[in-house]
N, C-alpha and C positions, 0 to 999 in steps of 0.2 A: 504494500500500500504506500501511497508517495506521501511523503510531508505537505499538510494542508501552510506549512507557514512559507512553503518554497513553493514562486510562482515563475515558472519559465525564464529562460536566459540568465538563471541561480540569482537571479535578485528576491530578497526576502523581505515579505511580508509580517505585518505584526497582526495583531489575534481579530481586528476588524477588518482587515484587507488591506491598509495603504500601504504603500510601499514604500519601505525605510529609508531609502535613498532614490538623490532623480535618475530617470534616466534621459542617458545622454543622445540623444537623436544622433548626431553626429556618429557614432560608432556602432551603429542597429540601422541597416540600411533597409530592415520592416517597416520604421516607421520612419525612415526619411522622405516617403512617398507621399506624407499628409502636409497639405498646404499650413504655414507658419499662423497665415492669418485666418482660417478658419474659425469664428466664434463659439460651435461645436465642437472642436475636435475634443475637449471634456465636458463630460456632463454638466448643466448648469442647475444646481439645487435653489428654485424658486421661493418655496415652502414648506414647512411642516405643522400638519394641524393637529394637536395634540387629540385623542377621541374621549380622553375620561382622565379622571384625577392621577388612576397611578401610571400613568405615562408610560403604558404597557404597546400601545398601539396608537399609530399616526397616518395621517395621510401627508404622503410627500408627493409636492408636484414640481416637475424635473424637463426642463429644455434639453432635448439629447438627439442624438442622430441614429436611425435603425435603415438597414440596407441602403446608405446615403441620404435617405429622405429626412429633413428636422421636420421633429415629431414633437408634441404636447406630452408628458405621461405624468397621468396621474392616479398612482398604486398606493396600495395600502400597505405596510411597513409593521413589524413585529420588533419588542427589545429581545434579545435575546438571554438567556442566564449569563453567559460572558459580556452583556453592556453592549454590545456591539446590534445597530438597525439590520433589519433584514427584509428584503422585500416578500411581498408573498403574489398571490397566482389572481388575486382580485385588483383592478384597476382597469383601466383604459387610457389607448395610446392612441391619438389622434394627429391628423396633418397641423403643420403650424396654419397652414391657411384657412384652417376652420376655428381658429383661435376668435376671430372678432363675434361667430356667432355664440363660442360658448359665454365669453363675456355679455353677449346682448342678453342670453337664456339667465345667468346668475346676475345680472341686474334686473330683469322680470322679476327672478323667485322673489331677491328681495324686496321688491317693491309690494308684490302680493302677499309677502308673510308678516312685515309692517301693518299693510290694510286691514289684514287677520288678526292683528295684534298679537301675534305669535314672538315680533321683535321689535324691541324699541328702535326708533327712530335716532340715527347718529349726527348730530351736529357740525 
C-alpha cells in the first residue's frame, strides 16, 4: 500500500493534503505547459457556509476548472476526525456562464423569504 503523505514526483504532503514545499515549474516540464497567467490554474475558494453550530459540515463554493471549462462548484464538505475538510459526492458544478442567472434565482429566494418573513431584512 503507498504512503497517503507521499504524493507523486516524492514531494510530501502533510495530513490535509498541501504540499510542504512549492513546486518549481521550471524543472517539471508536466506542468510547464499551463499558461502563467491563467486565473484558474488553482482552485479559487469563494466561500464556506458553516451548516450548524458544531462546525461538522459546510458548504464550500469554489471557482475551478474541470476538463478546461471554468466551472461554479458548489459541494458540501465534511470535518474530518484528523481536522482536515473533505468534500463529499453532494453539490453541483455548473458553467461560469450561468453564474448571472444563479445570482438573479438567490436574489429572488431572498426577496420572497423576506416577504415570508422567514428573514429579516438587511440594511
Amino acid at each position: 500500500m503507498k504512503n497517503p503523505a507521499v504524493r507523486g514526483r516524492g514531494r510530501k504532503a502533510d495530513r490535509c493534503g498541501r504540499w510542504s514545499q512549492p513546486l518549481d515549474i521550471c524543472s517539471d516540464p508536466e506542468f510547464a505547459t499551463s499558461p502563467a497567467d491563467d486565473p484558474l490554474a488553482e482552485d479559487i475558494k469563494v466561500a464556506d457556509v458553516w451548516k450548524g453550530r458544531r462546525r461538522v459540515n459546510h458548504v464550500r463554493v469554489t471557482l475551478k476548472r474541470y476538463k478546461g471549462r471554468p466551472i461554479l462548484d458548489i459541494r458540501q464538505f465534511f470535518v474530518g476526525s484528523d481536522g482536515c475538510s473533505r468534500p463529499t459526492t453532494r453539490g453541483v458544478a455548473i458553467g461560469i456562464d450561468r453564474l448571472p442567472e444563479i445570482r438573479k434565482a438567490l436574489e429572488k429566494a431572498e426577496v420572497l423569504a423576506i416577504e415570508l418573513g422567514l428573514l429579516e431584512a438587511v440594511q
